[in-house]
N, C-alpha and C positions, 0 to 999 in steps of 0.2 A: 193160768189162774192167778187171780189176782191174789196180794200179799194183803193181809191186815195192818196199818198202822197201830200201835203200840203207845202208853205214854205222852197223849197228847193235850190232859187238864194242863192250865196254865198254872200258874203257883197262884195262893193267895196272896204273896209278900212276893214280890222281886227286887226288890231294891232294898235300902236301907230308909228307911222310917222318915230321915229329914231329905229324900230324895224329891225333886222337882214335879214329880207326876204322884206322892205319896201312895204307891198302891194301888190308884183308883183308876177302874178301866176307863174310867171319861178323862181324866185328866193323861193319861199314857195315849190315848187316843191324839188329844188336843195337844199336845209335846214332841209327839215323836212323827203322828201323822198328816203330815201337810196342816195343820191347823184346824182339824177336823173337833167342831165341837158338837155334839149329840146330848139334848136333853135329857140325862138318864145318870140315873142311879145306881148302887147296888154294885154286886159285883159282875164274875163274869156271866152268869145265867145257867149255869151248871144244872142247877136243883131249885126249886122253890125255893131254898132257906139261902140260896146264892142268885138268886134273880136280878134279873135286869131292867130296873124302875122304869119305867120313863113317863117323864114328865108334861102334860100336856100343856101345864101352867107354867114350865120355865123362864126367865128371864131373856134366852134364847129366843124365844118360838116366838112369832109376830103373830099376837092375836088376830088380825084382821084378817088372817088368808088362812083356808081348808088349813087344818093338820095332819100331815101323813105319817100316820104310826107306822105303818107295814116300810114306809124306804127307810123309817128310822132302823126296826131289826134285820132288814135287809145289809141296811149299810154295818149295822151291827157285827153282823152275822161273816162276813166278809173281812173284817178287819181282825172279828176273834180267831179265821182262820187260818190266815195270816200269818197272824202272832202267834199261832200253834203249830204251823209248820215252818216257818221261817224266823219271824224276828224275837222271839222269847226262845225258842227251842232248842237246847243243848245237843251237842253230837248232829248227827246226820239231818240236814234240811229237802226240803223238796221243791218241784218245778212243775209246770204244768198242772196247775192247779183248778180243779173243779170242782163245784157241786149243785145238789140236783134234791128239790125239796121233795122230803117220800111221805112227810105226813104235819098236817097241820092240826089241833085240835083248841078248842078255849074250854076251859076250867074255873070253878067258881071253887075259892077256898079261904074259908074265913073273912069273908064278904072281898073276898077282892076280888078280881080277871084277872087269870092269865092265858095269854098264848103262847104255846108251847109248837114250837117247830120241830121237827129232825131232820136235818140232811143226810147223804149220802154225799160223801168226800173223796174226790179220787183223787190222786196226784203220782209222782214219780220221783225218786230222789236223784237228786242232782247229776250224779253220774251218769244214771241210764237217762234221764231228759237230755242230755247233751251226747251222749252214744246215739239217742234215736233221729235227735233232732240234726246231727253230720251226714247219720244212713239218708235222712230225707233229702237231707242240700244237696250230698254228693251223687244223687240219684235222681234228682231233678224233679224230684215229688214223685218218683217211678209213672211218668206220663208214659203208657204203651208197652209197662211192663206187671205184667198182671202177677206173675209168681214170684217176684221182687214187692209187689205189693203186698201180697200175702204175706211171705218171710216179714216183712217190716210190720203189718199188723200181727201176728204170733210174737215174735219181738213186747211189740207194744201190751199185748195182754199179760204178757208173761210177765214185763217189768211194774205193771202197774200198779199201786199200791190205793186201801181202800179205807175210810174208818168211820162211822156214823154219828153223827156230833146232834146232839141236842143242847135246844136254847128255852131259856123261861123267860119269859117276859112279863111282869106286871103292867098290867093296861088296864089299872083301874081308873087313873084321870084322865083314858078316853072319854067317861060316861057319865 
């Protein structure tokens, strides 16, 4: 049975105030992330009142071609979790990381749009992804061995760790 993750909001403040990235998920993105810059606002998207702006009019975005909101909270989405099992996260990190969209909905509140995602998040912490991931090498991927397979999926479910993370997106200057 899989394990619940635990303690996985990012802080609102991780640095110190005159730090490089000041706080702001776009700017920690654009700093830390291969040079990743996203039209967007706000914070991490937690809650409506911590949403994730994005901008269709940014100084970023080349008017002249489609605008894609959905690879924006995609790519979003990805890097918030990330930084919430790996690169922001005190103590214990994880490996093999997944997830898997279980519900999408848009929301009209106080004349604005929001889409609101949830995922399902699976991963494994570092330990057992590297305990599973030797059982597999030194076993050859168990090609021709079915109850060796087994054992290594019972393993696998057993180690797996799960936590369901929602995002808020303002996409009111989609429209």
């Amino acid at each position: 049975m899989a394990n619940e993750i635990t303690s996985v909001k990012l802080p609102d403040k991780w640095g110190p105030e005159d730090s490089e990235d000041k706080n702001s998920p776009r700017l920690y993105m654009k700093n830390t992330i291969g040079g990743i810059d996203l039209p967007i606002s706000g914070g991490w998207g937690y809650s409506k009142d911590d949403c994730v702006v994005i901008d269709k009019k940014d100084p970023i975005v080349d008017q002249r071609l489609p605008f894609n909101g959905v690879e924006i909270e995609y790519v979003f989405a990805e890097k918030r979790i990330y930084a919430e099992l790996i690169v922001l996260r005190r103590g214990e990190k994880f490996s093999g990381i997944k997830w898997d969209l279980s519900e999408q909905r848009l929301e009209f509140i106080d004349n604005k749009r929001f889409d609101i995602l949830n995922f399902r998040v699976t991963a494994f912490p570092d330990q057992d992804w590297s305990f599973l991931k030797q059982d597999w090498e030194s076993n050859n991927g168990f090609v021709e061995d079915k109850e060796g397979r087994d054992r290594h999926d019972r393993e696998r479910r057993l180690r797996s760790c799960f936590y369901d993370a929602e995002y808020w997106f303002d996409i009111t200057s989609f429209f």
